[in-house]
N, C-alpha and C positions, 0 to 999 in steps of 0.2 A: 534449627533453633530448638533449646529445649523447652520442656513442656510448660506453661505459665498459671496450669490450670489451679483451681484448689484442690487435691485429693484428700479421700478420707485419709482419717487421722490416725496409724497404726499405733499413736503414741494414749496411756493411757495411766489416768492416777485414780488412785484412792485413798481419801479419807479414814485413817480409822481412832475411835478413843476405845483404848484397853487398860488393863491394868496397867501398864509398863507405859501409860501416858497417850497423846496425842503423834500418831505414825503415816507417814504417808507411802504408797508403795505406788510404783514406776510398771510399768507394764510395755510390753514391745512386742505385736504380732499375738497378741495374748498370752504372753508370755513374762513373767514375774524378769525383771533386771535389776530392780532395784527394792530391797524387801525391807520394811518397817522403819524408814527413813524417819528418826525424834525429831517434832516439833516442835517449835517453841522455843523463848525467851529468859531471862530475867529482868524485872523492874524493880530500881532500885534495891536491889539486890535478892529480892525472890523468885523463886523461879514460877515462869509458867508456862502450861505445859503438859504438868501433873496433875493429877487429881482435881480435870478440868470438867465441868460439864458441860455438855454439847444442849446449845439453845435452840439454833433453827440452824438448814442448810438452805441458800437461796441458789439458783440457777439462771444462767444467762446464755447466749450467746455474742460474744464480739468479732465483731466483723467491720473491717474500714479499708482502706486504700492508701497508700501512701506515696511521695515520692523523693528518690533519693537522687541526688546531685552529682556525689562522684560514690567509689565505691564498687565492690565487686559486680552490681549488677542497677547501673544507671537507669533510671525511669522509674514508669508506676506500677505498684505493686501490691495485688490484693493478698485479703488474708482472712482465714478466721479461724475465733477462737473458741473452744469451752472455757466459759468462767463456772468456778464455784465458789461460795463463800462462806465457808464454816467458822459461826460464832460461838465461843465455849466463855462458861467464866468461871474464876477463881472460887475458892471457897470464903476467902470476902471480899466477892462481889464483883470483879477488876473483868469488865468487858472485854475481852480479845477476841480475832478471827485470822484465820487462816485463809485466802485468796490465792485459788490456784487455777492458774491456766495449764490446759491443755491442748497443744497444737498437732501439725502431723508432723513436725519434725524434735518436739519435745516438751518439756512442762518446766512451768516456772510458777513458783510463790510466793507470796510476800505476806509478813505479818500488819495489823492494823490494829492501833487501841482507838475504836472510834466514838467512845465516851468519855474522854479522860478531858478531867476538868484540872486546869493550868500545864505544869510538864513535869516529865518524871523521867528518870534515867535509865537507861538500857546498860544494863554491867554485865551482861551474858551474851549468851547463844546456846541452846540443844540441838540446833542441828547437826546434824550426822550423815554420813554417806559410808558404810561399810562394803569396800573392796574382796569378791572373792580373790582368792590365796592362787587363781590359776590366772586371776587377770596378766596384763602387763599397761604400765602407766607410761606416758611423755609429760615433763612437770618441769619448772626450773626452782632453782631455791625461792624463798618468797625475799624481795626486794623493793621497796615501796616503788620507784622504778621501775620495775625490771627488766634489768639488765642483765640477770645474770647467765649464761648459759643453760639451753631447755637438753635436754637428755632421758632417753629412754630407759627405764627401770621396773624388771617384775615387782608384783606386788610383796612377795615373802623379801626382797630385797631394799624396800623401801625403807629410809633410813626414818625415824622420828624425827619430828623438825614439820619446821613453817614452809609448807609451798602457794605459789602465785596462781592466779587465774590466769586463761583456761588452762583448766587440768583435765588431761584427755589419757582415757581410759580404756582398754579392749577389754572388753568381758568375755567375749568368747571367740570363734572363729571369725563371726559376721556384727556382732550388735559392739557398740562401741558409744560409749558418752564422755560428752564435756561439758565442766562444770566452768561456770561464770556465774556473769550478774549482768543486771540489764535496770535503766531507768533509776539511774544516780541524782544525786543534785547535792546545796547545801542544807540540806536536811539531816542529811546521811552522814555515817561516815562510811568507808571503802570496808572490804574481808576481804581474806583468804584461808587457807584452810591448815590446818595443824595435824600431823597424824601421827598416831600416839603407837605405841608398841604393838606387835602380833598378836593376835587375835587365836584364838584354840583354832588351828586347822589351819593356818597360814594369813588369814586373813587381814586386813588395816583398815582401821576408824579415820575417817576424814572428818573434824569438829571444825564446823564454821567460827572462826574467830574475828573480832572486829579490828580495822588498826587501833582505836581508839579503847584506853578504858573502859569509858564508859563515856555515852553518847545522850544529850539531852533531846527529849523530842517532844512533840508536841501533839495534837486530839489528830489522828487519821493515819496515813501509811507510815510505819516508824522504821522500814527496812526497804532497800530496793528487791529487785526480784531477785531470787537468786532462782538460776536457768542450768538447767538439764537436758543438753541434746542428746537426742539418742536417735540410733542408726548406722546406715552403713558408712565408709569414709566422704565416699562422695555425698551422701546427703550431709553428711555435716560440713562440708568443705563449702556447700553450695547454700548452706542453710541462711536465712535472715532473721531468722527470729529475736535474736539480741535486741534487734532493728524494730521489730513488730511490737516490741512491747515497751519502746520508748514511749513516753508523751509526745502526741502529735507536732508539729510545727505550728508556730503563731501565725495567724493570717497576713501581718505584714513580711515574716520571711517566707510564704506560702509559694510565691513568684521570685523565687531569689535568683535570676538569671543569671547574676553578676559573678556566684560561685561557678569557678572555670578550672574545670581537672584539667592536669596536664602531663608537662614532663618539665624537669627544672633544670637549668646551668647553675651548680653551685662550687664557687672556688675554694672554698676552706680548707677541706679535707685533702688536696692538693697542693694548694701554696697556703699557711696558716695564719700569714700576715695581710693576704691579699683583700681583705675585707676593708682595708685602708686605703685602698687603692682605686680610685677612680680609673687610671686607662688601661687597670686587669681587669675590672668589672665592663668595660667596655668591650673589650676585646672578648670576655665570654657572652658580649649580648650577640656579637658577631656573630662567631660559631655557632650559639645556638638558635638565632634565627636561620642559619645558613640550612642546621637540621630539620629545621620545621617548629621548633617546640616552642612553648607557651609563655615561659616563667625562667625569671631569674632572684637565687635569694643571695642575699648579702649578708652575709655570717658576722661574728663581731670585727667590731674596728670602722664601722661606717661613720663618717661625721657630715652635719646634718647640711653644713656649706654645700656638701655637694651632691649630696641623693637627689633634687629636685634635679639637677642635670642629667644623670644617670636613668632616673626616670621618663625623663623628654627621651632622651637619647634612644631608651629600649622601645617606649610607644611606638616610633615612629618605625621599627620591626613588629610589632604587634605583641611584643612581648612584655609582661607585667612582673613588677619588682615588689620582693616583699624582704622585711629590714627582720633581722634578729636580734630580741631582746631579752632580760630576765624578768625573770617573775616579780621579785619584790621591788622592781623599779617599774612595778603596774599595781603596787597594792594599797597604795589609796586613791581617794576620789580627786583630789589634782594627780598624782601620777595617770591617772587614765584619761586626764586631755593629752597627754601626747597622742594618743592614737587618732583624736580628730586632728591632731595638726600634721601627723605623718598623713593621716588620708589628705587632706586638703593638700600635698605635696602631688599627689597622683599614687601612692604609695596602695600594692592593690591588698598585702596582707603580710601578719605577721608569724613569725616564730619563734616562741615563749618557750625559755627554757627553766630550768633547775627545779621545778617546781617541789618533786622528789618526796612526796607526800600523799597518804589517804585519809589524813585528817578529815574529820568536819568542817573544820574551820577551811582547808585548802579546799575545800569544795564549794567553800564559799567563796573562796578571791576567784576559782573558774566559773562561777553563777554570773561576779558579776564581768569577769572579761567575756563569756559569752552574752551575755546582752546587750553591753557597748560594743563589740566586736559588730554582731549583728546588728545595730541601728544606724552601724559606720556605714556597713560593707564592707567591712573587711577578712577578708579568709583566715583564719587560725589554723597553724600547726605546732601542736604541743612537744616539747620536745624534756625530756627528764620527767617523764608524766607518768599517768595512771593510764591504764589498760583500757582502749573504746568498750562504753556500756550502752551506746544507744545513744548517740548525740546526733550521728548520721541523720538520724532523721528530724528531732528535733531544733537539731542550729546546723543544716546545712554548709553549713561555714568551715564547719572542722571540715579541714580535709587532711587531717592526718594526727598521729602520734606518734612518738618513737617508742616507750614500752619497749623494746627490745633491743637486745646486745647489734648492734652494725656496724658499717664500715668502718666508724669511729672510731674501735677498739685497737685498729688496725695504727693508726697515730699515738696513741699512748699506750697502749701496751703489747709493742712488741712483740713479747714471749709469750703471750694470749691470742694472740692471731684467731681467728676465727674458725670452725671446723667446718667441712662439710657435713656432717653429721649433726651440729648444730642447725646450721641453713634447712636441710632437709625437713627436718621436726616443725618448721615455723607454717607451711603452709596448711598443715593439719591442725592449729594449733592458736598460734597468738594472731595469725592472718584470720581465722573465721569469722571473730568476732569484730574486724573494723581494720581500714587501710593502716599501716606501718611505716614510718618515717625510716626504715634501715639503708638508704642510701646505697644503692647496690652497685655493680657492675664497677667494683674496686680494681683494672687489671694493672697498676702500679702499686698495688698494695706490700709492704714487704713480708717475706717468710708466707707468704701465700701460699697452700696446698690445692687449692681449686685450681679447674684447670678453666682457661679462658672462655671456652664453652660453657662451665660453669656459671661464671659471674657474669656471662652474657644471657645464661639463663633466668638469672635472678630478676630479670627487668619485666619481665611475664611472670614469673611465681611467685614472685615479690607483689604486692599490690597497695598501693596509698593514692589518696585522691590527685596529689600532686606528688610523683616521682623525682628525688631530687638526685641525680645521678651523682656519683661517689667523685669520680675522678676527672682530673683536666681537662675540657674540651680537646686541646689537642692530642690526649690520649684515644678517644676517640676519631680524633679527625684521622691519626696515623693508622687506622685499624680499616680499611675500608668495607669490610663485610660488617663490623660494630657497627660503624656510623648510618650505614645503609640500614640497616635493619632498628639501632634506633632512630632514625629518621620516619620509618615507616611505621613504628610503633605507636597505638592507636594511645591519646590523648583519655579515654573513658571508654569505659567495658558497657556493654548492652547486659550481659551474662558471664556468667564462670562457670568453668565445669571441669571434676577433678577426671583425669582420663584415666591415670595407673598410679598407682604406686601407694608406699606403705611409710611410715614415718622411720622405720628401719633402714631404708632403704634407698629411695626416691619418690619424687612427686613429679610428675605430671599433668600440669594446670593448661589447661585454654581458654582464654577468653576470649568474645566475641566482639568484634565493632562493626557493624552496618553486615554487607556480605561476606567479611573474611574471620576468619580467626588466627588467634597468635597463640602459639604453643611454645610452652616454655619446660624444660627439664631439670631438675636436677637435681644431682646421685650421690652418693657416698659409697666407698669400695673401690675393689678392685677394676678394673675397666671392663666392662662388659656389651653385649647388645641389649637396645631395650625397645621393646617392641611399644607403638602407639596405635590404640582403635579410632575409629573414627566415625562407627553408625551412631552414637549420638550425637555430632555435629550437623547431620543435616546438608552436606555442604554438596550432596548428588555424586553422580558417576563421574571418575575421572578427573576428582581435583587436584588442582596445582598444589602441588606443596612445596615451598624453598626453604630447606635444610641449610642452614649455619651450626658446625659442630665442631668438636673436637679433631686437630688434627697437628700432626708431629713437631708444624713450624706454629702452632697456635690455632685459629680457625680456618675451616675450609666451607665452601659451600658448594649444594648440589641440588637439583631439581629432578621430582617423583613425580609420576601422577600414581593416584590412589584412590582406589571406594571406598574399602574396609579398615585399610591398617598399612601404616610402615613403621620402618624399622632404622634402628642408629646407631651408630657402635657408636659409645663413650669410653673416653680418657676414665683412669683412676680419679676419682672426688669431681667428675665432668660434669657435662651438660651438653644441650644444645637449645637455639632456637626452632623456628618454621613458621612460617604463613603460610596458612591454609584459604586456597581462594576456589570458589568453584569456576568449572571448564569456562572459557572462552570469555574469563575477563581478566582483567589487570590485576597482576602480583603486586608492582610497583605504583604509587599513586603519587608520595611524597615530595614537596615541591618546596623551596626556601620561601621564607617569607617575605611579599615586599615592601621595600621602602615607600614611605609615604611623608611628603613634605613636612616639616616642621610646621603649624599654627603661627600665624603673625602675631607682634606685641611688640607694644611701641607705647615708650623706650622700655631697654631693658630693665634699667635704675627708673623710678619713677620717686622724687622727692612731693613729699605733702605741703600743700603750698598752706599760707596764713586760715583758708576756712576749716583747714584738716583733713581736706582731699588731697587725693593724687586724678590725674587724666593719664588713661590708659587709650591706645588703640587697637584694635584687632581683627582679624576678620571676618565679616558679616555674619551672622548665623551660630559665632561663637558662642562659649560659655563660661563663665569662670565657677572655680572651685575657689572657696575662701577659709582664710583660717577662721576658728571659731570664733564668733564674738563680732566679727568684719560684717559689712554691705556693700554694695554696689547697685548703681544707680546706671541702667543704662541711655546712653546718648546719643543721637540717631542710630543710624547702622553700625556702625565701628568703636563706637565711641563709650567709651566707660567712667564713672568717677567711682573712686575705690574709698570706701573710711574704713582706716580699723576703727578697734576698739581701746577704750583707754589704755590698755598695760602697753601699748608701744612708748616708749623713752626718746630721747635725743638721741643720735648715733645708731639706734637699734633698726633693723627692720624685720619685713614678713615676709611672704612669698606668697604671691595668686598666682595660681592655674591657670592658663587657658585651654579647653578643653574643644577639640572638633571630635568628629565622628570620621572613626579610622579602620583598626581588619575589628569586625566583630564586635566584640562588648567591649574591645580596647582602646578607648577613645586617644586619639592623637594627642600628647599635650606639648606645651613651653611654658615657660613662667617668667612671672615681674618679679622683680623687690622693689618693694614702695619703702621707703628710707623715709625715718622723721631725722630731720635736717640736725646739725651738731649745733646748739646754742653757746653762748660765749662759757669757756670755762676752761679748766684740763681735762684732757680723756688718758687714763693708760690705753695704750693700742690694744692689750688682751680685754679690753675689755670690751672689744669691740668688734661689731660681728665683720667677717670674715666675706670677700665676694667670690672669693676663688681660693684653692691651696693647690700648690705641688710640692711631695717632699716625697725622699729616696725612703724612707722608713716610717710606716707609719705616720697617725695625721701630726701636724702642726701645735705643737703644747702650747698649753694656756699657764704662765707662772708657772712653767716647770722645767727640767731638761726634758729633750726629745724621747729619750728612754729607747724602747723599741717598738715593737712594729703594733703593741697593742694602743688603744687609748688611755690616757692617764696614767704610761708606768714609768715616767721620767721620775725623776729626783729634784731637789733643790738645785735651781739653778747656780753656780761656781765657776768661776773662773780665774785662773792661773791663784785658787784659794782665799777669795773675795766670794761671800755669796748676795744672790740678790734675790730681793722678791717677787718684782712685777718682769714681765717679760713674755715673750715667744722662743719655744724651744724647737729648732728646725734639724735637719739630717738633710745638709747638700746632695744631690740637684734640689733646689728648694725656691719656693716664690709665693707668697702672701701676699693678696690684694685688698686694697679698703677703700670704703668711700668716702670721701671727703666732702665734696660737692661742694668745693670751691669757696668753702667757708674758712677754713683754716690757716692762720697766719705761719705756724714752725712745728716742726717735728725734732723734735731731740731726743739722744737717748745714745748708747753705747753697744757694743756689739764684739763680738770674740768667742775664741773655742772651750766646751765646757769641759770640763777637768776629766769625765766621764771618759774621753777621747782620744786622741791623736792627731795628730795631720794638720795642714793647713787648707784654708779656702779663701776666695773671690767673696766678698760681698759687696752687693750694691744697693742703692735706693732710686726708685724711680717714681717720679712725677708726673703722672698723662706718660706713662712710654717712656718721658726721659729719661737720662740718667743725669741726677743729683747731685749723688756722694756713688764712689766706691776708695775698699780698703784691703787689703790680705792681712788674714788675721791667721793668726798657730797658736798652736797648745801649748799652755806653760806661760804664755806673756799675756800681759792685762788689756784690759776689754778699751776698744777705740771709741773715744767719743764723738759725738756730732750734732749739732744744730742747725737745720736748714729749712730756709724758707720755701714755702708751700703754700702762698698764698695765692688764690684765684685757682687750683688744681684740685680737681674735683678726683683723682684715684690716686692713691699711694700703694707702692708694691716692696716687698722686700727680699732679694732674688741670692742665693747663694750657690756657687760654685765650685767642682772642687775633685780631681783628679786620688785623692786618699780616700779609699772606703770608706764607710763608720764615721767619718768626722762631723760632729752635730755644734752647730753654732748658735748660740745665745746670742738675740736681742732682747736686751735686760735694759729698766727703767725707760722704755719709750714710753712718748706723752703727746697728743697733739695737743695744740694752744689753740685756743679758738677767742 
């Protein structure tokens, strides 16, 4: 194990006010790294800074404990700080202070106007970071995302232009800093940094720039930290400080158990449409409970009929489902009941994408998704986001970000494929500062240069609180040295520790889970050997190491024993994995997950009878999960009476949870729909919720065509050049079920193929199972009518068939009569 202790702080600043203004200088081993670093602002457009006088310096020390959920190094973790706090003010009169921490692995500061009476505008920045001319830097373009690819460049070589945080820098042989930030909110807005022309003697000005104009703020902190590690590679690889200078955690998320790192089955990036599909979401809960792992996410194309199934379905593998959404379909305060009603689904967490901003204001719509997030329990992974500043410890919940170019690029663009040399750079770099959503271990990727060993390496040097693996479970399951070794791969790191390597070149990452570590490689170049130490691991004489590497048909593997060090030949652009276990225990521990019975509930449909209840049954010691606004009254042992809340309608329902206690914090569930019953009237059938769907392409359209495989990208329903309004847009094999509950006297309505298409197909209507109506309908001729009674039959289903690909059938103007 490595060390946990606090050591002293080789890291050191100073304060200075000179003529040339307010300067801070960076110190390392007593030794000057960072020289005359400009402080300071401007408000409302003046600057300060300058011709500031120094009032008082106070002194503190900070010191606390924290602990983190998921993350490079899971548990509790002390620390402490030098605080200082140099207050200067303007020459009319404008209070300001400088706050800087010094830790042993770097220094961060933040400005403060802590007398400012109402608010007043930030339109600047003086900070400064000046690059010797013999450094070399790892940067990517700056991208409010960023995405864009990171790359190494000397400093005389640096182009002017906006680069992203962290920006990581060698100063000399051995001392090395990256810049960031740390302890964001909506307060703020985000920076990055702009470097302007050569300097006399080679050198480059880094000027802190904000994304925003100009930023309003208010009496107290009007900047987050901005953070300077410095050090060797590995201590900044292994560093937390990002982490150490968040705001602590709220006392209610201080126990957040419920945050569960893992590993994730995700189908998107593999089949693109499959987020629509309920028995490919199934079929990845399979495999990846078969591997052992934790989490399954469902990318777009989810519709809501059927997540509660899909979520029973995974529970009962002990595996937890979390839905992908967009940002601006969370940015108001009714947009963020959804997330209570996905969690009252069983639903364990979300991923929020596009966000694609460092506004102030976008820092304000993640304020408030991490608050509601957090009072759900629900997990967040940010995806088109902003770089981790420190959330880790305060909303436990993030377990991840994407911030970086991944497997995704590999789906749209082609001829941008991903580099090894890219990969390499990230674990020095955008991984320091907080887990990484980049979806690794792509080996169907096309135009791929890595070599398999490589992108099997990624699943270890890659790090995010929940890993969402790139490619198709059965991609994996045909690999049996991948599958084995993701199967065995550890859920949450205890520690990290960098072993070798250079962002030039390769990285060499281990991280720790209980007795074993996992060592992950991976290189850029020509193929070579690369040698791994191992007296910092701890792991004694003689341990087991099993080697997964590169090899001529793809991976091979081989077992070492070793005290000090082995060794690996890699593939051009390769990799490899290893588990490291110590003598005379289990390499292997890995075991599928099991099945565990469904939770009872009875009946499935439950209709509200005249007081407004429904009666539910279930098994003794159960629980339910309700939608917002809902009660429940329970009745002896088994027995439930459920009310919603007013917004449930005629024909509409909800869905309760029943919840047992299953593998771990993954509680077992099934679920009711309580149905408020059809009163006398017409219903269009889109308008009405859904108990079931199957369709060959994407879900089921509401007054639309079928379109393809996303949600909502049909067209005006048409047929044979007649268009309609109301309707169901299907893609044969196809079957929509409803409830009726036996209220309904006739269903009428017409039916035929939309103009969109080809082919012909089988339709039919069925009553309880029966069959009703059937009709074969073709492209080009007009839509068949039908009017059938349906009286006393409580499910109506509408089922299409049909041997022509692609051919999508309109059910246009149904109506039940009630």
């Amino acid at each position: 194990m490595l060390s946990d202790e606090i050591r002293p702080r080789p890291v050191g600043a100073v304060v200075r006010n000179s003529d040339a203004g307010v300067e801070l200088t960076v110190t390392w081993h007593g030794e000057i790294v960072l020289d005359r670093i400009p402080l300071g602002f401007a408000v409302n457009g003046n600057e300060v800074g300058v011709n500031a006088e120094l009032v008082r310096v106070s002194e503190r020390t900070v010191s606390d404990r924290f602990r983190l959920r998921s993350g490079k190094s899971v548990g509790s973790h002390a620390y402490e700080h030098h605080e200082s706090t140099h207050t200067f003010r303007t020459g009319d009169g404008l209070e300001w202070q400088v706050v800087v921490r010094t830790a042993r692995d770097g220094v961060a500061f933040r400005y403060v106007l802590p007398k400012l009476d109402g608010t007043a505008r930030i339109t600047g920045d003086r900070t400064a970071i000046t690059l010797p001319a013999r450094s070399r830097n790892w940067v990517l373009d700056y991208q409010t995302w960023y995405e864009t690819p990171r790359f190494g460049v000397d400093t005389t070589d640096l182009a002017p232009g906006a680069y992203g945080f962290p920006f990581l820098s060698r100063l000399d042989n051995t001392a090395h800093i990256l810049v960031t930030e740390s302890g964001i909110d909506g307060r703020f807005a985000g920076a990055h940094v702009v470097a302007g022309d050569p300097e006399p003697g080679g050198g480059r000005t880094l000027r802190f720039t904000l994304a925003d104009d100009s930023v309003e703020v208010a009496r107290g902190e009007v900047t987050p930290w901005r953070v300077i590690l410095v050090g060797t590679l590995p201590e900044l690889v292994e560093s937390l400080l990002v982490d150490e200078l968040a705001p602590p955690v709220s006392p209610e998320l201080a126990d957040a158990t419920w945050v569960r790192p893992g590993r994730a089955a995700w189908s998107w990036w593999s089949d693109f449409y499959s987020g629509a599909r309920l028995d490919k979401q199934k079929h990845f809960v399979d495999v990846a409970a078969d591997l052992g792992w934790e989490h399954l996410l469902i990318d777009c194309g989810w519709e809501e009929t059927w997540v509660p199934e899909i979520v029973a379905y995974a529970s009962r593998r002990g595996i937890q489902v979390h839905l992908w959404t967009i940002w601006r379909d969370l940015n108001t305060p009714e947009d963020l009941r959804k997330l209570a009603l996905w969690r009252s689904w069983g639903v364990a967490g979300i991923k929020v994408d596009f966000m694609e901003s460092e506004s102030k204001d976008r820092y304000r719509w993640y304020d408030s998704v991490l608050t509601e997030t957090a009072r759900l329990g629900l997990m967040v992974n940010f995806h088109g986001s902003v770089i981790p500043r420190g959330w880790a410890r305060t909303f436990p919940q993030v377990i991840g970000y994407e911030a970086i170019r991944g497997a995704e690029y590999y789906v749209f663009f082609a001829d941008q494929a991903l580099t090894a040399a890219h990969n390499v750079i990230q674990p020095f770099t955008r991984n320091i500062v907080g887990g990484m959503d980049a979806t690794p271990v792509a080996f169907g990727a096309p135009n791929r240069t890595t070599s398999d060993g490589h992108e099997l390496g990624l699943s270890v040097a890659f790090e995010a609180g929940i890993t969402h693996f790139a490619d198709h479970v059965d991609a994996y399951a045909d690999r049996p040295l991948a599958a084995r070794f993701l199967a065995e791969l550890a859920p949450a790191w205890d520690e990290t520790a960098l072993l070798a390597g250079d962002p030039d070149s390769h990285a060499v990452i281990a991280r720790r889970a209980g007795d074993r570590w996992f060592v992950g490689c991976i290189a850029t170049g020509e193929a070579r050997t690369i040698e791994v130490p191992l007296e910092r691991l701890g792991v004694g004489p003689d341990a087991q190491v099993w080697i997964v590497g590169d090899d001529a048909t793809g991976l091979a593997e081989r077992t070492v024993t070793a005290e000090d060090v082995f060794t690996v030949e890699v593939a051009r652009d390769g990799g490899f994995v290893a588990i490291v276990a110590p003598a005379g225990t289990e390499v292997f521990r890995a075991e599928p997950r099991p099945t565990h019975p469904a939770p009872v509930v009875h009946p499935a449909v439950a209709e509200l009878g005249p007081d407004g209840t429904a009666s539910l049954t279930t098994d003794p010691g159960a629980r339910l999960r309700l939608p917002l606004g809902w009660s429940a009254d329970r009745v002896g042992e088994t027995g439930w009476l459920v009310r919603p809340d007013s917004s449930l309608r005629p024909g509409q329902l909800g869905v309760v949870t029943v919840e047992r206690d299953g593998d771990g914090v993954v509680p077992v569930v099934a679920h009711a729909r309580i149905v408020y019953p059809l009163t006398p009237g017409a219903y269009a059938l889109s308008d009405l919720p859904m108990l079931s769907f199957a369709n060959a392409d994407g879900p089921v359209e509401r007054d639309q065509s079928n379109g393809g495989g996303n949600p909502r990208d049909g067209q005006r329903m048409r047929v044979a050049g007649q268009e309609f309004e109301r309707g169901l847009g299907t893609a044969p094999a196809s079957e929509a079920t409803f409830h009726l509950g036996g209220r309904a006297e006739t269903f009428a309505g017409a039916v035929g193929v939309d103009d969109e298409s080809t082919g012909r197909a089988r339709v039919s209507v069925l009553a309880d199972g029966h069959e009703i109506f059937a009709a074969d309908v073709e492209a080009g001729k007009p839509v068949t009518p039908f009017s059938l009674p349906v009286h006393g039959m409580r499910t109506l289903s509408l089922r299409g068939a049909t041997d022509d690909p692609g051919v999508h059938v309109d059910w246009v103007d149904t109506t039940v009569h009630v």
